[in-house]
C-alpha positions as CSV (number, residue, x, y, z in Angstrom):
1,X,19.2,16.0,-72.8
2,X,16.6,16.1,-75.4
3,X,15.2,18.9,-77.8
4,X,12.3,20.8,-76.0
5,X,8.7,19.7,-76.8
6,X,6.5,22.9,-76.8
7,X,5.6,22.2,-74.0
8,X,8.6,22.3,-72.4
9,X,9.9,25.0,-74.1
10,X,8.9,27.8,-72.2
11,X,8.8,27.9,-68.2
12,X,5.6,28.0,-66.7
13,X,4.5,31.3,-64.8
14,X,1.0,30.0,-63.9
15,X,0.7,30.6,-59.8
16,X,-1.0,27.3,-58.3
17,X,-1.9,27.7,-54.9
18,X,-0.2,25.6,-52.1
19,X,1.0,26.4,-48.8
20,X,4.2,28.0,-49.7
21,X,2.8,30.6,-51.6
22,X,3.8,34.0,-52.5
23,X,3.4,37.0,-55.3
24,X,5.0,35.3,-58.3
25,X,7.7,37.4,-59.5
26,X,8.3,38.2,-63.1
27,X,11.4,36.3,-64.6
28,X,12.8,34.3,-66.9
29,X,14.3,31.9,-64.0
30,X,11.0,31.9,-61.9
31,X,8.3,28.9,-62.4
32,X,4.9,28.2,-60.9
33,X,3.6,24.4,-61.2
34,X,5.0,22.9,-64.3
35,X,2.9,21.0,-66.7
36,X,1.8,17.8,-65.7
37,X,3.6,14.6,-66.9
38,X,1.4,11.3,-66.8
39,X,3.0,9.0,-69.2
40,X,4.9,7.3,-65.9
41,X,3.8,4.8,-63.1
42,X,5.1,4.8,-59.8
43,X,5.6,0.5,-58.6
44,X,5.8,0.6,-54.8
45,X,8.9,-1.9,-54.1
46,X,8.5,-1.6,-50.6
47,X,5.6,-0.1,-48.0
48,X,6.1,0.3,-44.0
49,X,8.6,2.7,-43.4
50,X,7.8,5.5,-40.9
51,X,9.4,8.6,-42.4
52,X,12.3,7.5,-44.5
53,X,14.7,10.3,-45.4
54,X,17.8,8.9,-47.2
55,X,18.5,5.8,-49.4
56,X,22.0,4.3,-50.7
57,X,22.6,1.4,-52.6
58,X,24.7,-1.6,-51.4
59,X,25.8,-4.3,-53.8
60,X,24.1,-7.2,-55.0
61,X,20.7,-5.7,-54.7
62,X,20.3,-4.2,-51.5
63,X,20.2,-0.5,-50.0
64,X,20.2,0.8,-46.8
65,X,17.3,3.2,-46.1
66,X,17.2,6.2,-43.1
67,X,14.2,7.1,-41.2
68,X,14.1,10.1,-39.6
69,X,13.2,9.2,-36.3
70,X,16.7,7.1,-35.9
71,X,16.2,3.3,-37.7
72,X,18.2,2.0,-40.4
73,X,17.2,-0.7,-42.7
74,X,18.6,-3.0,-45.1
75,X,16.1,-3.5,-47.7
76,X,15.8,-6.2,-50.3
77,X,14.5,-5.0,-53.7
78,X,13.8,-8.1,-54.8
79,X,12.0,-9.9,-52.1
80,X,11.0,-6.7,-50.9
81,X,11.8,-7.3,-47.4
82,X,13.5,-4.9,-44.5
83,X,16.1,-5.7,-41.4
84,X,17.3,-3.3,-39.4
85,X,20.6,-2.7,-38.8
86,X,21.9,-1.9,-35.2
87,X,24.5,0.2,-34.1
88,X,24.1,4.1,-34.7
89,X,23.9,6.5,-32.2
90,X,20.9,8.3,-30.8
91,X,19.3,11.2,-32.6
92,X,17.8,14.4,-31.9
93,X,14.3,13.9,-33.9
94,X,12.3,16.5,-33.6
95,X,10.6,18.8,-36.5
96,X,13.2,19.1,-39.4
97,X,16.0,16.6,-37.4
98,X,16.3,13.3,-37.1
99,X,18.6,10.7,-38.6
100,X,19.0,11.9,-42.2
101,X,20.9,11.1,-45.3
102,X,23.3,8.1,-46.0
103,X,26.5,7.2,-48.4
104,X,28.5,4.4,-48.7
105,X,32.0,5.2,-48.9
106,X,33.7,5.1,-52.7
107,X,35.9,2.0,-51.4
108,X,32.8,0.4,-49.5
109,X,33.4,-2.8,-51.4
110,X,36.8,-3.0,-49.4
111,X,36.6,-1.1,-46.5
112,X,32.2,-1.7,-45.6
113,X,32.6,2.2,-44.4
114,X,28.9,4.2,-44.1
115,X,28.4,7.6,-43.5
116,X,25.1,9.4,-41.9
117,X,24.3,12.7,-41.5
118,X,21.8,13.1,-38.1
119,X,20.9,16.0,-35.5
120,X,22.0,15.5,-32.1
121,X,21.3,17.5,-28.7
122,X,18.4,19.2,-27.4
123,X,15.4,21.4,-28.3
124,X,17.5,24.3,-26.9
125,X,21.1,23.3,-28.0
126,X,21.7,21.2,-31.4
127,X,23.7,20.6,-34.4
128,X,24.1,18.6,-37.4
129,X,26.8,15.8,-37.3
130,X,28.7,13.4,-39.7
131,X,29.0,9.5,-38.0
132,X,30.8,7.2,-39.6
133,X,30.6,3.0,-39.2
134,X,31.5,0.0,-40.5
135,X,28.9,-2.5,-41.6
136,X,28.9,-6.0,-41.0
137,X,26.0,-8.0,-41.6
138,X,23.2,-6.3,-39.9
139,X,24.7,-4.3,-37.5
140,X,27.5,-1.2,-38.2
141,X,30.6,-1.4,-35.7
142,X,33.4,1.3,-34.6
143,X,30.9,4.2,-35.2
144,X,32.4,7.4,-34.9
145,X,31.2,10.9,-34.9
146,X,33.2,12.5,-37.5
147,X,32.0,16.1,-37.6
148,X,29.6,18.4,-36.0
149,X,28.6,21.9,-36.5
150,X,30.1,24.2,-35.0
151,X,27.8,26.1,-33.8
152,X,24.8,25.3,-31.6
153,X,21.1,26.1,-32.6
154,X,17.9,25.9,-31.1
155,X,14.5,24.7,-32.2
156,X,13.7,21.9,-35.3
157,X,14.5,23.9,-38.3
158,X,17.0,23.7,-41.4
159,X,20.2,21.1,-40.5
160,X,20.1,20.2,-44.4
161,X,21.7,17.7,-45.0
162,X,22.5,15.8,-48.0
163,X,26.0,14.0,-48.3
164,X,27.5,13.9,-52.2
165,X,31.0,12.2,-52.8
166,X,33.7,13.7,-55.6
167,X,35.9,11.9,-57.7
168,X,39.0,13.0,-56.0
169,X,37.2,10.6,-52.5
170,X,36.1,14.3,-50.9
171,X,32.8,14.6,-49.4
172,X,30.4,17.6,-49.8
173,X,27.8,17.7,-46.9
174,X,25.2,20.4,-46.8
175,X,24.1,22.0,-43.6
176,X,21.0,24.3,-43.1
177,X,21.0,28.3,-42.0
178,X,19.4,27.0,-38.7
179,X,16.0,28.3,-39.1
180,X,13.7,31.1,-39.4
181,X,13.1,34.1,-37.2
182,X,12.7,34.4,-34.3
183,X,15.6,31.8,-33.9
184,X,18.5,33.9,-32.9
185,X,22.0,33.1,-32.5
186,X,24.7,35.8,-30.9
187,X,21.6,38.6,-31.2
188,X,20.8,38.7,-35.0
189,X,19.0,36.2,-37.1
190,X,20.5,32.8,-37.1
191,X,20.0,32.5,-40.9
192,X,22.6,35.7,-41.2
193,X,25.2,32.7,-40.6
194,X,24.7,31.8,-43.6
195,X,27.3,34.9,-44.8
196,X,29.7,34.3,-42.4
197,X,33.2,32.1,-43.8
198,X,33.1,32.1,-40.5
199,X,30.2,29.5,-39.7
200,X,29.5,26.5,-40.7
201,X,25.4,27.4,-41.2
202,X,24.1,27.8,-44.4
203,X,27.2,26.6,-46.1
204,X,27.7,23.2,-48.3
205,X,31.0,22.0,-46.8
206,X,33.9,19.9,-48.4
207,X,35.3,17.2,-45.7
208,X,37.5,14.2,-46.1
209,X,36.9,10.6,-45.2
210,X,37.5,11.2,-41.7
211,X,35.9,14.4,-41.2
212,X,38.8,17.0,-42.0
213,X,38.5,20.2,-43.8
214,X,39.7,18.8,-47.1
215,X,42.7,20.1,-48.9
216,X,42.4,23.3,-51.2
217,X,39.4,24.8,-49.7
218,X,38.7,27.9,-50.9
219,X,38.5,30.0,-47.4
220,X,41.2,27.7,-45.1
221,X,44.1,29.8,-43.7
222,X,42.1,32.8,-43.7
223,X,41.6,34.8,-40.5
224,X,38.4,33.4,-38.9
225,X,37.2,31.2,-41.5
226,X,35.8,27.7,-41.3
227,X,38.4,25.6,-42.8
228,X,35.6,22.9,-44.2
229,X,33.3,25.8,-46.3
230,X,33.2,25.2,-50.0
231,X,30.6,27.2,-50.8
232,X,28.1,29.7,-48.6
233,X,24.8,31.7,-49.1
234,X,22.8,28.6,-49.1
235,X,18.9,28.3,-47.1
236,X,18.5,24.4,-46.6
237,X,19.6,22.1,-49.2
238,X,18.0,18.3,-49.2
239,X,18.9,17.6,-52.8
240,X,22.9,17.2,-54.4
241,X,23.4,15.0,-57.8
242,X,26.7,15.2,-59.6
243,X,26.9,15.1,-63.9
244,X,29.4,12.6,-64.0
245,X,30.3,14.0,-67.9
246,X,30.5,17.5,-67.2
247,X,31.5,17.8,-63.5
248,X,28.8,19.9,-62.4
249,X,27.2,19.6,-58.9
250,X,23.5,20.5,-58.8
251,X,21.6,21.3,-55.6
252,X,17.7,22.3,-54.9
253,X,17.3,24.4,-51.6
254,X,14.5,25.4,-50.0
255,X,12.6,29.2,-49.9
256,X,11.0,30.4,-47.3
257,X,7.4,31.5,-48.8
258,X,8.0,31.2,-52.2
259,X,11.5,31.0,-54.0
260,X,12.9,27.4,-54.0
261,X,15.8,27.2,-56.1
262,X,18.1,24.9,-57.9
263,X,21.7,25.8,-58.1
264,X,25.0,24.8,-59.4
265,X,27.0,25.0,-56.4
266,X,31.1,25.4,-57.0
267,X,34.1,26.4,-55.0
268,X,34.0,29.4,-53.0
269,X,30.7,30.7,-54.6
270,X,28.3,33.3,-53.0
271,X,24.6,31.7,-53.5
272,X,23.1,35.1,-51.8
273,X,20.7,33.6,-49.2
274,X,19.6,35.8,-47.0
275,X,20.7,38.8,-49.1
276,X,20.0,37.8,-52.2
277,X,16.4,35.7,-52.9
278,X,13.3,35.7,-54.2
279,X,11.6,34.9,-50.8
280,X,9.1,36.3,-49.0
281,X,8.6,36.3,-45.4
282,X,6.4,33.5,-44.1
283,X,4.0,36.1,-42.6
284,X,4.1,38.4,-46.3
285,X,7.0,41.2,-46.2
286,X,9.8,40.5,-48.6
287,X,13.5,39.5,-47.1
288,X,15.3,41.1,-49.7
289,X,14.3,43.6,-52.1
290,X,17.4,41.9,-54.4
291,X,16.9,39.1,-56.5
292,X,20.4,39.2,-58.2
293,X,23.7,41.2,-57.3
294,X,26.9,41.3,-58.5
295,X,29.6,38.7,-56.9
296,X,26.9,36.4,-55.9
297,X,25.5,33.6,-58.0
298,X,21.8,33.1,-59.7
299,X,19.9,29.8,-59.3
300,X,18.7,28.1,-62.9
301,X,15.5,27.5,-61.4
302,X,13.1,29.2,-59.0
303,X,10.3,28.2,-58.4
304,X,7.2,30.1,-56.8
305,X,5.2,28.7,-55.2
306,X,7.4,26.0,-53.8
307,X,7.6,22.7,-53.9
308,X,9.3,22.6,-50.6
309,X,12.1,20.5,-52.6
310,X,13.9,17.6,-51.2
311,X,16.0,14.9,-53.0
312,X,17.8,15.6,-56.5
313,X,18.7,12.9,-59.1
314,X,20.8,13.5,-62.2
315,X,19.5,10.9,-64.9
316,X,22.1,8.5,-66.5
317,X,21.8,5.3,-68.6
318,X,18.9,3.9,-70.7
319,X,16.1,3.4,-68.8
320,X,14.8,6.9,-69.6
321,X,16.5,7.7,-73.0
322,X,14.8,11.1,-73.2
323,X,15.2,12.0,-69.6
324,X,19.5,11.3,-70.1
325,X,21.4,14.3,-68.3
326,X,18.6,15.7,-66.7
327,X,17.7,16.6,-63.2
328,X,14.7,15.1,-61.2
329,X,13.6,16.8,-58.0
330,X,11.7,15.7,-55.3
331,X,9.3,17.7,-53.4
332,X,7.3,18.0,-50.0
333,X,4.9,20.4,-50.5
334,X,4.2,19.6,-54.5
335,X,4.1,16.0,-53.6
336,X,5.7,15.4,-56.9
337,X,8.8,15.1,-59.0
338,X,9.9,17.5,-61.2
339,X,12.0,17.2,-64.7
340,X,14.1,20.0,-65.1
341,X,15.3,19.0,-68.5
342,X,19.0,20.5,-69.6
343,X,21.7,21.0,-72.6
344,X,24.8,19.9,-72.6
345,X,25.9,23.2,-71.1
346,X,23.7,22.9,-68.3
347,X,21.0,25.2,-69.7
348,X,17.3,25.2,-68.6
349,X,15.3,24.3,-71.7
350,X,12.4,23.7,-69.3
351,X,9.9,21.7,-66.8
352,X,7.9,18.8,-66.0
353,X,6.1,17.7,-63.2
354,X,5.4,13.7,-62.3
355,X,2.5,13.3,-59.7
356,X,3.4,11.8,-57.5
357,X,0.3,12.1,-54.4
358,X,2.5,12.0,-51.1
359,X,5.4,13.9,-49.8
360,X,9.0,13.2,-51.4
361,X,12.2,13.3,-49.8
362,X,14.4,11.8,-51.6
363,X,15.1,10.7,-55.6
364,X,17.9,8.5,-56.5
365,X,18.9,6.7,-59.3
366,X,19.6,3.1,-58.6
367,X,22.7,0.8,-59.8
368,X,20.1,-1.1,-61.7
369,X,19.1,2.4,-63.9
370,X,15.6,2.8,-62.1
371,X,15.0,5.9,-60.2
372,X,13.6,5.6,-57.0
373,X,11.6,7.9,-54.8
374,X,11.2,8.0,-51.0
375,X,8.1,9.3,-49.6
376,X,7.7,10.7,-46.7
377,X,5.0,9.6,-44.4
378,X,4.6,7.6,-41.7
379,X,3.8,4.4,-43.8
380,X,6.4,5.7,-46.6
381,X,6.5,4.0,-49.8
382,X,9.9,2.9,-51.6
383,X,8.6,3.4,-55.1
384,X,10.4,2.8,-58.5
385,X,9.5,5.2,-61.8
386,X,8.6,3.5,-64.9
387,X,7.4,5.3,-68.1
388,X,4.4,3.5,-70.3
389,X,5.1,5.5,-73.0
């Protein structure tokens, strides 16, 4: 968390074109591209991988890496080599599903416990799901499907899902709205689930190790709520990060046309999706005329046109000394990552985007101090950020 540079200290409002689009809005919160960061290089560690989606690091030098279309590898940074590991369950891969994120359990060094989020089903009838096995060597054993939506969806759209452990050994897991219309679930809009304490869609939940609505929960013994929400309103988050110091849990979600947003997501909150949001329709009308009401909560960042974000790191350590306690975002569309550099109190002092040339989908800071980026592609790259000046 460093002093703003003039450039950083004002948000850009400059709309670049890209395929997410739409009228940029006038606001304080709301960003176009940000300026362009090239003081960085981007060392591929490791090349071959067909559409990897999640990464977690194992000790002594390893990490397991996801790819969407159901393989999981154990990759060796050093040597720079990948073996799969055996063992998981099919997936439903299709558009936006697939075999998804990954997280080692906080007691992994005694208990080898790995959890995955994936889709299963159909095209016509699917969900997102938390599996659960123990790794030994290179294959996981006793793998058990923990959790699963509870409601069915159809189609390839929105099953989030990013995975994000507290201190107290509780495990956030974000699920998707379930996609855009036409997709329809009990005659309305599937991405009105998204309001409902009701549904699990559009929510980030809070589970414990074995898949349980975890104690406390802000909406468990109430009539017809979903024991497991923590907090609701959300679109499709692919990006959590944690400040270790301060507590706070950061997520970037994704817009439709226009309006990706980073938010600080906390108990029993109200994130406005699709109520609240600065959104338009893919095909031009606005969803909302609201971009802010009271009783539900404002992003810190929108940004317009999208970056289609996926993957969120919160920067520790002192590999990047003036980069320390702020947020790096991965994105699909702006095939970049972007610096959203904050205070101590979690204020947006402002922006900066890191080139990156290919899709990202995920941004993680390594044991080691590094961050790492996935991109996603089918020959993805495992590449490792390194400033030259």
């Amino acid at each position: 968390m460093t002093a703003p540079t003039p450039a950083l200290a004002l948000v850009a409002t400059l709309v670049v074109a890209t395929a997410c689009t739409a009228q940029q809005p006038t606001s304080n919160l709301v960003s176009g591209s940000p300026a362009e960061f090239k003081g960085f290089r981007a060392v591929t560690v490791l090349d071959g991988l067909d559409r990897p989606w999640g990464i977690a690091w194992l000790p002594g030098g390893r990490a397991l890496v996801t790819e969407k279309g159901g393989r999981l590898w154990s990759v060796d940074l050093t040597a720079k080599q990948k073996t799969e590991v055996t063992g998981l369950p099919g997936v439903f891969s299709r558009g936006q599903g697939g075999l998804m994120d990954v997280a080692l359990h906080p007691d992994f060094a005694t208990n080898s416990l790995v959890y995955f989020t994936l889709s299963e089903g159909t095209g016509e009838a699917n969900r997102t799901a938390l599996v659960r096995g123990k790794l030994e060597g290179r294959r996981l054993s006793n793998v058990q499907t923990l959790f699963r939506v509870s409601q069915q969806k159809s189609g390839g759209q929105h099953f989030g899902s990013r995975l994000l452990w507290l201190p107290d050994k509780t495990l956030l897991m974000s699920i998707g709205d379930g996609g855009n219309p036409p997709t329809s679930l009990n005659g309305e809009n599937i991405r009105n689930q998204a309001q409902s304490t009701a549904s699990h869609l559009g929510k980030v939940l809070r589970l414990t190790a074995d898949g349980k609505p975890a104690p406390g929960n802000p909406f468990a013994g109430r009539n017809g709520a979903a024991a497991e929400v923590w907090s609701l309103g959300h679109r499709n988050i692919q990006g959590m990060a944690r400040d270790p110091q301060s507590g706070r849990v950061y997520v970037n979600e994704h817009g439709a046309k226009g309006g990706d947003e980073v938010n600080v997501v906390e108990k029993g909150k109200n994130y406005g999706w699709p109520l609240v949001t600065w959104s338009t329709e893919y095909w031009g009308p606005k969803i909302s005329d609201l971009t802010t009401k009271s009783g539900m909560v404002d992003p810190i960042v929108v940004w317009t046109p999208c970056p289609a974000p996926s993957g969120l790191a919160f920067v520790t350590g002192d590999r990047y000394p003036a980069w320390r306690g702020d947020l790096l975002s991965g994105g699909l569309a702006g095939n970049d990552v972007r610096r959203v550099d904050l205070d101590a109190n979690g204020k947006v002092l402002g922006q900066q985007r890191l080139v990156i040339g290919d899709r990202v989908r995920d941004v993680r800071q390594g044991p080691d101090g590094w961050v790492y980026v996935l991109t996603d592609e089918q020959n993805g790259r495992l590449l490792r950020i390194e400033l030259t000046r």
